[in-house]
C-alpha positions as CSV (number, residue, x, y, z in Angstrom):
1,X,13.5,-28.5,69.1
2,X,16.4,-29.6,66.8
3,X,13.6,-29.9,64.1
4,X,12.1,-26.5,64.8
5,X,15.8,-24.9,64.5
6,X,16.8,-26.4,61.3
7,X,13.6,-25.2,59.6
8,X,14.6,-21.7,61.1
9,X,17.7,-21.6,59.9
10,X,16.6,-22.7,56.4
11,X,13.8,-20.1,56.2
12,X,16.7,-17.2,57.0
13,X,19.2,-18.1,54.5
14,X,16.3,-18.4,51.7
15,X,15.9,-14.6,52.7
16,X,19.0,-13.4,52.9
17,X,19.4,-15.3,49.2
18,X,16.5,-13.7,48.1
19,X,17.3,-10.2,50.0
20,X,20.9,-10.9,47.7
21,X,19.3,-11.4,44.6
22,X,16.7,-8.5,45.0
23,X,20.0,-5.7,45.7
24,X,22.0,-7.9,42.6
25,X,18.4,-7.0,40.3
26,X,18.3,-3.3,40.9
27,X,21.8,-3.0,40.6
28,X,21.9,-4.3,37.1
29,X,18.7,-2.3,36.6
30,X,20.1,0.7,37.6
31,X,23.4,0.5,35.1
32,X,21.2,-0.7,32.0
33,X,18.9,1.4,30.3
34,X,15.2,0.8,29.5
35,X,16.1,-0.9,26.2
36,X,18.9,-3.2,27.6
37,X,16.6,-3.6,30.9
38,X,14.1,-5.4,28.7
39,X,14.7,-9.5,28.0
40,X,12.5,-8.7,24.2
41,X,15.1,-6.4,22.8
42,X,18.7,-7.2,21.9
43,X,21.7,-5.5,23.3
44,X,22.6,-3.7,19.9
45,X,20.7,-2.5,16.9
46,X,21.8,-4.7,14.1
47,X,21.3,-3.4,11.1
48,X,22.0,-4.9,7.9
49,X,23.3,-2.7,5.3
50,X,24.4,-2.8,2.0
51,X,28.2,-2.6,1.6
52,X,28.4,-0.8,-1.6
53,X,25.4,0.6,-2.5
54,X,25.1,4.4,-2.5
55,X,23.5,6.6,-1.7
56,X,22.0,4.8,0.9
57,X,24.7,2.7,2.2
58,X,28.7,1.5,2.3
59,X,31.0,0.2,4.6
60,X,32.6,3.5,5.0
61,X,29.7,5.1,6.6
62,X,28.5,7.4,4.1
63,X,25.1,6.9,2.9
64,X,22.2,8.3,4.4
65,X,20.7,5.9,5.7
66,X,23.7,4.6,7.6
67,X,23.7,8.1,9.4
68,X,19.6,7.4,9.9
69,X,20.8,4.0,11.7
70,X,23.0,5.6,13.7
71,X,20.3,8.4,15.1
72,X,17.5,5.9,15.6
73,X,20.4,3.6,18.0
74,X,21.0,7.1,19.5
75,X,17.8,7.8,20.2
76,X,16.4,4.4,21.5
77,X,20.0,4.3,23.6
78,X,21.3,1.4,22.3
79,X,24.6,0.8,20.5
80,X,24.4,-0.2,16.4
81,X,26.0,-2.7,14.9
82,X,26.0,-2.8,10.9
83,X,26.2,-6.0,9.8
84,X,27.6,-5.6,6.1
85,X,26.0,-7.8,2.9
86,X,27.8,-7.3,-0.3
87,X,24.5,-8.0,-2.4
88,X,22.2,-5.8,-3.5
89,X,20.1,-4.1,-1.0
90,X,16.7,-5.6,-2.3
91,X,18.4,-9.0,-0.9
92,X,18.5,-7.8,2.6
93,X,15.3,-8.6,3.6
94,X,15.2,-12.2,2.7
95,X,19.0,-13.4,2.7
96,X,19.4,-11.3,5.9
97,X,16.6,-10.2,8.0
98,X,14.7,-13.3,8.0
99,X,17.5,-15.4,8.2
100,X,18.5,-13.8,11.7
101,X,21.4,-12.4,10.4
102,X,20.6,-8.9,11.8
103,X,17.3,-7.5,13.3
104,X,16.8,-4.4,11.2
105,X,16.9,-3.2,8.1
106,X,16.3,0.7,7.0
107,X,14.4,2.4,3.8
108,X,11.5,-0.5,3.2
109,X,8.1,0.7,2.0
110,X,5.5,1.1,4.6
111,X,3.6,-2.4,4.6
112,X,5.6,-4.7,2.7
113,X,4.1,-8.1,3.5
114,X,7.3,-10.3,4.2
115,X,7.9,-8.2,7.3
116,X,6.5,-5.9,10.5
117,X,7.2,-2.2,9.3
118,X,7.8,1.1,11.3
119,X,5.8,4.3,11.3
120,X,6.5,5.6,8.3
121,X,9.8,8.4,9.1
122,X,9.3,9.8,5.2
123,X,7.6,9.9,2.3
124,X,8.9,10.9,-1.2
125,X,8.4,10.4,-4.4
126,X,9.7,9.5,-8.2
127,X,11.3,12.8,-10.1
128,X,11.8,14.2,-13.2
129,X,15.5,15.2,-13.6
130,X,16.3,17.2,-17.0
131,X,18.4,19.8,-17.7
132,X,17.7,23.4,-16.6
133,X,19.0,24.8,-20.0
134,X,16.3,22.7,-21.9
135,X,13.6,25.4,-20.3
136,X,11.1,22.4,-20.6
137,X,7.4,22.6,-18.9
138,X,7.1,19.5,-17.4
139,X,5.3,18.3,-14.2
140,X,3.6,15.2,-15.1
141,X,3.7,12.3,-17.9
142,X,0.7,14.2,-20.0
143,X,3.4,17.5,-20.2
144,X,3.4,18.4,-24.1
145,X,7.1,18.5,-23.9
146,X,7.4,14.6,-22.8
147,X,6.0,13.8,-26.6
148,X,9.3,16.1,-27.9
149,X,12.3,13.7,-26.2
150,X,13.2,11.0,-27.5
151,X,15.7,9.3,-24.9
152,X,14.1,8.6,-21.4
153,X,16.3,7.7,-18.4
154,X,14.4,5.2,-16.7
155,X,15.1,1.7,-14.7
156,X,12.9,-1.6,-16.2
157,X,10.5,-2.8,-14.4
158,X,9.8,0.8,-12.7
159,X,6.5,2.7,-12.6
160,X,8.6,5.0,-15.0
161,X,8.6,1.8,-17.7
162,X,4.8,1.1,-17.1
163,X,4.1,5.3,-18.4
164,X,6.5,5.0,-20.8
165,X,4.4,2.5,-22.3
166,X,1.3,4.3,-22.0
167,X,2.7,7.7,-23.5
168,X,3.8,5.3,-26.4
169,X,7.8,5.7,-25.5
170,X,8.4,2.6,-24.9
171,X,9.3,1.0,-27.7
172,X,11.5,3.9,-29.2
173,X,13.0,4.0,-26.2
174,X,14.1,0.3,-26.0
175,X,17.4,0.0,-26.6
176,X,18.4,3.1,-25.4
177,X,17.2,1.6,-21.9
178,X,19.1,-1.6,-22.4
179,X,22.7,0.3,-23.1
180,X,22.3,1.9,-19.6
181,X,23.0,-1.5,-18.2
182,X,25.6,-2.6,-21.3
183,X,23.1,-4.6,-22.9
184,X,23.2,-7.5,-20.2
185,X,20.7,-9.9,-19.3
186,X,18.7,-9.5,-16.4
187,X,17.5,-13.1,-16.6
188,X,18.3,-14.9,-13.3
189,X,20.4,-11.7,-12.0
190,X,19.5,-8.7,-10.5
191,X,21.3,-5.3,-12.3
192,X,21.1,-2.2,-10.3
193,X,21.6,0.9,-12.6
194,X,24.4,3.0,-10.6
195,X,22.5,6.0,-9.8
196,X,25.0,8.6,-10.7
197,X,25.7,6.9,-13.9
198,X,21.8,7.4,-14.5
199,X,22.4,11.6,-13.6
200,X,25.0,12.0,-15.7
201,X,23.1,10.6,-18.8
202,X,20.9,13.8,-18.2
203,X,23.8,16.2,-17.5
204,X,25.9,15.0,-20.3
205,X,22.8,15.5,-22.5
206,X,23.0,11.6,-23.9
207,X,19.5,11.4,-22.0
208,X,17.0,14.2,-22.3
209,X,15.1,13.2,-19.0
210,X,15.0,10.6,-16.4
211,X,12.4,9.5,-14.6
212,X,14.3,8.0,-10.9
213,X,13.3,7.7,-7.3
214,X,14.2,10.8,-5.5
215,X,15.8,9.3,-2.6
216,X,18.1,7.3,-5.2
217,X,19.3,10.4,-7.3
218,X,19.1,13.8,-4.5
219,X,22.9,13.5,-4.1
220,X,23.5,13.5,-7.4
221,X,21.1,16.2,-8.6
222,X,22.6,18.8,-5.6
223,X,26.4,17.8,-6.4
224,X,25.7,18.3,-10.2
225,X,28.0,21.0,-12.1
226,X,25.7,21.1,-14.5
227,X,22.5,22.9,-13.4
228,X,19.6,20.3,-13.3
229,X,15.8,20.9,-12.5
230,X,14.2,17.6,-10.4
231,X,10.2,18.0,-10.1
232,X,8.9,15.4,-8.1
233,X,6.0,13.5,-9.9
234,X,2.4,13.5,-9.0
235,X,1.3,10.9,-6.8
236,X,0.0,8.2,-9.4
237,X,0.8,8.0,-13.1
238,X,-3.0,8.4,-15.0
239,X,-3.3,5.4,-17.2
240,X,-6.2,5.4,-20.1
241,X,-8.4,2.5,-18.3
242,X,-8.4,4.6,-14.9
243,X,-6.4,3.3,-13.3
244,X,-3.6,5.0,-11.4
245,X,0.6,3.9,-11.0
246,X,1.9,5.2,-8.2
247,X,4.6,7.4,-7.6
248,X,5.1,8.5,-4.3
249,X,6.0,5.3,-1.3
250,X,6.0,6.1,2.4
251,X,9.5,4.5,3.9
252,X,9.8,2.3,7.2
253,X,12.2,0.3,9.7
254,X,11.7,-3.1,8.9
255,X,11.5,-6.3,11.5
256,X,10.7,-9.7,11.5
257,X,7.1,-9.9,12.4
258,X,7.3,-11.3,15.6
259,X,10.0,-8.9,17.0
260,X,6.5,-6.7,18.2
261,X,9.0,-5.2,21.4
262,X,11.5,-4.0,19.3
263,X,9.1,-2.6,16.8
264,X,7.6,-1.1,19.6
265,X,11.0,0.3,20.8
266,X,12.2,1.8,16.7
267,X,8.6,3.5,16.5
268,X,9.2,5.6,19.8
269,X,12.8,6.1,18.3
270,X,11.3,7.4,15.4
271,X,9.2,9.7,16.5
272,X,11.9,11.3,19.2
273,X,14.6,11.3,16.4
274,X,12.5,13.2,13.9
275,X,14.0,16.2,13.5
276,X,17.5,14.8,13.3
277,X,16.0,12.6,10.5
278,X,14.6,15.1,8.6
279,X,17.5,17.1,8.6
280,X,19.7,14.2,7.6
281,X,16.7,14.1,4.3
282,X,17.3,17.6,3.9
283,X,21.1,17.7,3.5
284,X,20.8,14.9,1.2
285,X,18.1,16.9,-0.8
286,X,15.3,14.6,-1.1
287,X,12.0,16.1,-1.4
288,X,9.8,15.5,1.7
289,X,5.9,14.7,1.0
């Protein structure tokens, strides 16, 4: 009897544990939302960011892509946390991202192989920026008015170097392109052109035309005293063997490529946060494609 009693009393307390734990589970279920609910995702949206590198990103908060960062956390109601690098943004990726420093990183191109990328949230392209009083005819890299300017603001290793080589601007154009970045040496060292530097090349009238990535230049183009005219490039740059460069890059959320859950998570973010994206784009004037 003793025997049978003991066993009795040690099934009842395993259910009034387990009753315990069951209440404990839906109470912390019922104060955390789906995204904090679910052991794959973190707690916050780290996103590492560039501390000085507008327009896209600074520490105060101001680039666009900060305020994108701070919809798609919104949206997928979660807090953000920027995690601040002071390198160049091109080093987020691999000094950053896939070092575990932070689990997101905004404004990749769609498919870039070193990591898991988002549904594309927009697609733009490379401009031409020149000034409107120049009332030049330009929409592509075979215009007749390209062949009549002589200094071309461009950043190497661009498509915008690759056509200046096949329009045969290149090599007059040489050293103007090297006393944009004071004639240093980009061996072992990464120089970014500042992009408003770049814009007021064209408005000054030093430059007669730059060739830039829209989303790097909008701010500076819609701010400009000077009235400017950006036309956005065709889609690929027509080279003489066929072949096409392209212009225009779809832009993504990038994770590690195991973090499937919280790829899962920024795509459905995305996708409700659209139309507060696109306005943030807007305001910024970056052509949408």
């Amino acid at each position: 009897m003793l025997k049978n009693d003991s066993k009795i009393n040690k099934t009842t307390a395993s259910t009034k544990l387990l009753a315990k734990c069951t209440i404990l589970a839906a109470s912390l279920l019922t104060v955390l939302s789906p995204v904090h609910a679910n052991n794959a995702l973190p707690d916050t949206l780290k996103v590492c960011a560039a501390g000085n590198e507008m327009p896209y990103s600074n520490t105060q908060q101001q680039g666009f892509e900060n305020e994108i960062a701070k919809v798609l956390a919104e949206s997928m109601d979660i807090p953000v946390e920027f995690v601040w690098s002071d390198k160049a943004a091109i080093f987020l990726v691999t000094e950053h991202l896939l070092k575990n420093e932070c689990d997101v990183v905004i404004g990749v191109d769609t498919d870039d192989p070193r990591v898991a990328t988002s549904q594309p949230y927009y697609k733009s392209g490379y401009v031409f920026v020149y000034r409107a009083d120049k009332n030049l005819d330009i929409t592509d890299w075979d215009s007749a008015d390209i062949q009549k300017l002589n200094r071309f603001v461009v950043v190497p290793g661009s498509p915008s170097e690759v056509m200046l080589r096949e329009i045969g601007k290149y090599e007059g154009n040489f050293n103007y392109t090297k006393s944009l970045s004071g004639f240093k040496s980009p061996r072992n060292k990464y120089i970014r052109l500042e992009p408003s530097k770049l814009i007021g090349e064209v408005t000054s009238g030093n430059g007669d035309i730059a060739h830039l990535w829209a989303p790097e230049v909008a701010r500076y183009v819609r701010d400009s005293s000077t009235p400017l005219e950006m036309v956005v490039a065709p889609e690929f740059g027509k080279l003489k063997n066929g072949e096409g460069i392209a212009q225009h890059y779809d832009q993504s959320v990038a994770v590690r490529e195991d973090d499937k859950a919280l790829l899962n998570a920024i795509n459905k973010g995305l996708a409700d946060a659209a139309p507060e994206i696109n306005a943030i784009l807007k305001k910024e004037g970056i052509p949408l494609l």
